[in-house]
N, C-alpha and C positions, 0 to 999 in steps of 0.2 A: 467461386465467389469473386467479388469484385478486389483488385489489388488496394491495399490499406491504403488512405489517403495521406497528405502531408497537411492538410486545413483542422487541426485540433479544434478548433472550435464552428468546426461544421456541426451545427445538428443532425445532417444525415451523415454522418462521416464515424468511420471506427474508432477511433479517439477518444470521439463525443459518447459515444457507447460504453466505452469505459465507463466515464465520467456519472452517466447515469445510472450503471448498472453498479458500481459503490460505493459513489456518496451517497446514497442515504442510509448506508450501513455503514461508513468509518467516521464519516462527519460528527454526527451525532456522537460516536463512541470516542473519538478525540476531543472534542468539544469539552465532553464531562470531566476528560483525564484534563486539561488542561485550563480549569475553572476559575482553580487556584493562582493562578500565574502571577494576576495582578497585586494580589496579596504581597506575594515576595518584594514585586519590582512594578513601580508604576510605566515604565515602557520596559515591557519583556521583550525578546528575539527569540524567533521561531525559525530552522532551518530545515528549507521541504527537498532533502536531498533525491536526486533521482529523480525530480518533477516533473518532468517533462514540460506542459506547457501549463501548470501550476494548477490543477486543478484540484489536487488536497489543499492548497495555500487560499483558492479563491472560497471556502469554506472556511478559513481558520483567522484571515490578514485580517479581524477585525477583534481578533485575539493579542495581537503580538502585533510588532513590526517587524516582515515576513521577507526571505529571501530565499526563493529559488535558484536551484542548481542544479543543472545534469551537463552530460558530458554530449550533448550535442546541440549547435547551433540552434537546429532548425525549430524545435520545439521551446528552446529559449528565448529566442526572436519573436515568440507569439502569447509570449508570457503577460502581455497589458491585461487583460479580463481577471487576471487573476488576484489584481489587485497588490501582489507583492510589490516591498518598495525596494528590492534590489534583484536583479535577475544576471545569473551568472553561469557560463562555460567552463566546467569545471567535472573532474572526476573524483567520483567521491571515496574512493580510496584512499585519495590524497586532496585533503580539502584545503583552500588556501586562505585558512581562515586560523586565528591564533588560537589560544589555548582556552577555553574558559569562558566563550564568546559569548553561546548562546544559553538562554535558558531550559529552550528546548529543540529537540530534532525529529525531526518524521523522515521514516523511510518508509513509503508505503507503496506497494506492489512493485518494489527494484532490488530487493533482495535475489530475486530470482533469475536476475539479468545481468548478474556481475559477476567475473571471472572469484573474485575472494570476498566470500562475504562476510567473513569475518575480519576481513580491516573496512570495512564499512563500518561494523562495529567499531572499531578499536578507535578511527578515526570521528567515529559521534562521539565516544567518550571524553575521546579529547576533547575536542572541541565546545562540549556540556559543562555547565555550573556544577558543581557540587550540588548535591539536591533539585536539579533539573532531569528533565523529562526525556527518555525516548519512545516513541510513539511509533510501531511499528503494524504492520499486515502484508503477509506473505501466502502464496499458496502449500502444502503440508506433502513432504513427501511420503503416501502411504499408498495402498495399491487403489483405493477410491478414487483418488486425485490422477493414479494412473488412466485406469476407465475413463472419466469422465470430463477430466480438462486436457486431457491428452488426447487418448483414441474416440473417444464420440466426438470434443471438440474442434479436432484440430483435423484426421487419419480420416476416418471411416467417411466416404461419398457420401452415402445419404444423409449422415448427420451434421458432416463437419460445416462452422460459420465463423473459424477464427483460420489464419493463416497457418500453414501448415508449421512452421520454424517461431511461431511465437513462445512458444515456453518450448523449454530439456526438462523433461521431469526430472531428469540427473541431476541437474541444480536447485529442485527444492530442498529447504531443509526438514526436518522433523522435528517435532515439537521440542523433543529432549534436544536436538543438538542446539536449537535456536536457545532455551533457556543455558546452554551451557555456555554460549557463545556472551550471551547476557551476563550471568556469573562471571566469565575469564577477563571482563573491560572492565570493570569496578561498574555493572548496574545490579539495581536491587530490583526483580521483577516484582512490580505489585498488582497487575492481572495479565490475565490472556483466557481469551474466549476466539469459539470457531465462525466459522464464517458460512456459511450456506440456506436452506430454505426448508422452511416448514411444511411438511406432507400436504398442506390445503393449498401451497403455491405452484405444488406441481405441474399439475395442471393447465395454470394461465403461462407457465416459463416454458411449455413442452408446444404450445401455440404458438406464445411468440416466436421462440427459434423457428417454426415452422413457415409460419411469416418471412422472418427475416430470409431465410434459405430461400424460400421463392419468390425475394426480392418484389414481396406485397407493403412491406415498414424496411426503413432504413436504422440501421443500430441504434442510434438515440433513442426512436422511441421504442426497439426488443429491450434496451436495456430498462429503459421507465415501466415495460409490462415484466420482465423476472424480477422478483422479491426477494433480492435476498435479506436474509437477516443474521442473528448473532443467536449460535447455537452452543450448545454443551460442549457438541464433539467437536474436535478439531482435523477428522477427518479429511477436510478436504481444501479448506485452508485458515491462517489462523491472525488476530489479531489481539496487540497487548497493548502495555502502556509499563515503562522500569524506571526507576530512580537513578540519577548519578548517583555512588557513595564512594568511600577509598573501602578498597583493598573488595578480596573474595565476597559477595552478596547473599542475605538466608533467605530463603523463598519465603515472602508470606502466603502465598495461593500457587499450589500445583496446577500445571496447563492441563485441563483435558484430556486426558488419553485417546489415541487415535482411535476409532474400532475396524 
């Protein structure tokens, strides 16, 4: 396959693929967690940590006044489309940002790419209002996610259409660690639902990969033809929505058990 590009907002380009293949499954399901926001505060802030080139934020900056951050330039520099109004070089371990700032935080699909992911939590916490929002989606470590975002995605010749070092399964979490990690920063989880595709999408998602592989469609549009949507299980990866609170968190809704 072709080496990933550095134009995030190529429509042919791997990035863009992202972009397509789940905003229309986190948008919408952030959207709804963060409906409320106005209600609290007539200007909210919204931090889209790990951004990349803002493409959870260009779904959301008309929720909040939005500020992207990741710890490299070059996908920061390319952050105009996304509408955010502050765009910053920054690792989110250690945010350089005061205490109490935002109302809400999104870390969505950079859990899996950080040496400690649990001070990514610790540092949303901080960072979070009292009764504000973290808005998360990660891939699941379970042996499905092994299969199938690992060795069919990444490993095996015939099938593989993502770079071979894009994810360490080693660095997913699981569902129970992720909600533990949520309990240990003072959040209160109030959902978490899985992330994958309904048996009828099979099908048109097993074409387009097939496409994309023989470089007949460029990733934009394999990611606009696979469907993903918001499942039971959380098998293969997972997405929630937690409350700041003080102190240890009670669960109101158990995540999904993996199968």
């Amino acid at each position: 396959m072709a080496a990933v590009e550095d134009l995030w907002w190529d429509k042919s380009g791997f990035w863009f693929g992202l972009h397509t293949l789940y905003d229309p499954v986190r948008i919408p399901y952030f959207r709804a967690a963060l409906a409320g926001l106005k209600d609290r505060n007539k200007h909210p802030r919204l931090l889209d940590v790990g951004s990349g080139a803002g493409f959870a934020a260009a779904g959301l900056s008309d929720t909040a006044e939005t500020m992207v951050l990741d710890r490299s330039f070059d996908p920061v520099s390319q952050a105009g489309p996304s509408g955010a109004r502050f765009a910053v070089v920054a690792d989110a371990e250690h945010l350089p940002v005061i205490d109490g700032h935002f109302d809400a935080v999104v870390a969505s699909e950079m859990l899996e790419h950080v040496d400690h992911p649990a001070r990514v939590v610790e540092e949303a916490a901080r960072v979070t209002k009292l009764g504000g929002l973290l808005l998360f989606s990660t891939p699941t470590r379970t042996l499905w996610s092994r299969l199938f975002l690992i060795s069919a995605a990444q490993r095996w010749s015939l099938t593989r259409t993502l770079p071979h070092d894009l994810h360490n399964w080693d660095s997913f979490l699981t569902a129970a660690e992720m909600t533990g990690l949520l309990d240990r920063y003072g959040f209160q989880l109030l959902h978490i639902s899985g992330i994958g595709m309904s048996p009828a999408a099979v099908p048109g998602a097993v074409r387009a990969l097939w496409s994309l592989k023989t470089g007949r469609i460029a990733f934009g549009e394999a990611g606009e033809r696979i469907r993903l949507s918001l499942t039971r299980s959380t098998r293969l990866a997972m997405i929630g929505v937690a409350r700041r609170v003080e102190g240890p968190s009670i669960h109101r809704l158990e995540p999904t058990h993996a199968e």
